[in-house]
PLY file of the C-alpha trace (Angstrom):
ply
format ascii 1.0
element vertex 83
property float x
property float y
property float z
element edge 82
property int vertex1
property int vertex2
end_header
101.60 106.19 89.25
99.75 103.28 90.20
98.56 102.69 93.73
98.05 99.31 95.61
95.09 98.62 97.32
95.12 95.46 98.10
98.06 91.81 98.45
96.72 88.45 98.94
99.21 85.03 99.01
98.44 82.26 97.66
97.28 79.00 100.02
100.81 77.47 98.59
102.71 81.04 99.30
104.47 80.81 95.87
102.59 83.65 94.05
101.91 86.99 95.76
98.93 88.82 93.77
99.18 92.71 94.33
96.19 94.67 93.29
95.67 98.19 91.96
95.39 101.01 90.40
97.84 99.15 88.13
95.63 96.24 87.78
96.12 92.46 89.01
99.99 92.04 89.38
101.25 88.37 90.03
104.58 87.49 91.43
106.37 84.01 92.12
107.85 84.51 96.02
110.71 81.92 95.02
112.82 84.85 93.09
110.37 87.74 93.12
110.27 88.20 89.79
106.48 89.78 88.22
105.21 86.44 86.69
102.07 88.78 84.95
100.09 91.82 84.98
96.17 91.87 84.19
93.59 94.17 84.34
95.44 97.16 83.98
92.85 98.58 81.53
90.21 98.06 83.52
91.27 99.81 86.65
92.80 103.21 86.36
91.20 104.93 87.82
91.05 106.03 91.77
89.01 103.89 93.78
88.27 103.70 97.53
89.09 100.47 98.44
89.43 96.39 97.42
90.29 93.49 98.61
91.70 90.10 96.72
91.85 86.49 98.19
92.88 83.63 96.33
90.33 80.60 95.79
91.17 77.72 98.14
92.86 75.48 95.09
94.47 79.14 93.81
93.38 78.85 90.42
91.29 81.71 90.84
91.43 85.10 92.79
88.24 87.44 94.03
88.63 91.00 93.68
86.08 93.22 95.24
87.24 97.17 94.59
85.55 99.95 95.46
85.31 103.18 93.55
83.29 105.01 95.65
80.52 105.07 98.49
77.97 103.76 96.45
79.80 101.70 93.81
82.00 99.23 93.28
82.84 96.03 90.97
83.24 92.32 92.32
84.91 89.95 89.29
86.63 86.47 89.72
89.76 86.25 87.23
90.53 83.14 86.23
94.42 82.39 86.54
94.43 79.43 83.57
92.03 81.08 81.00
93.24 84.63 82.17
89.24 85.89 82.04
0 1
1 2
2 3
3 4
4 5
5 6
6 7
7 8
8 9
9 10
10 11
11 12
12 13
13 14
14 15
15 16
16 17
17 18
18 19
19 20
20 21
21 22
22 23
23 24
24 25
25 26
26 27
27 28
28 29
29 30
30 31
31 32
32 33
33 34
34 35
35 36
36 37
37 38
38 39
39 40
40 41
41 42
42 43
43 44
44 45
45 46
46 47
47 48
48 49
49 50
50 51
51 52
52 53
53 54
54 55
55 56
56 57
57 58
58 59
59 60
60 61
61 62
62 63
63 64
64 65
65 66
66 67
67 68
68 69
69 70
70 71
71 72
72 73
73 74
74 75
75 76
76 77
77 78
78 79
79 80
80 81
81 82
């Protein structure tokens, strides 16, 4: 079961990004339909923590997720290259 730790909108509020245990989940706010998932690899499993904000033009998004008290992982994915 996956478990959200974090939502961030977009600076245009047409794409809601939920992030996870799932991994990076985008969806358009106009019909609510999942435009993508990413990531999901990557994140399994439990982790203590993240936050996501979208870059100010929203091409790319900051997550910052915690796995534990003492580590954690910071990446910038890329919404047009998808890295």
């Amino acid at each position: 079961m996956s478990r959200t730790e974090s939502i961030a909108f977009s600076n245009d509020g047409s794409i809601l990004a939920i992030f996870g245990s799932g991994g990076l989940l985008e969806v358009d706010t106009g019909d609510w339909e999942i435009l993508s998932v990413y990531l999901a690899d990557q994140y399994e499993s439990h982790f203590g923590g993240a936050d996501i904000v979208f870059s100010p033009d929203d091409s790319q998004i900051a997550i910052a997720a915690n796995y534990n008290i003492t580590g954690g992982q910071a990446q910038i994915w890329d919404r047009i290259s998808h890295y």
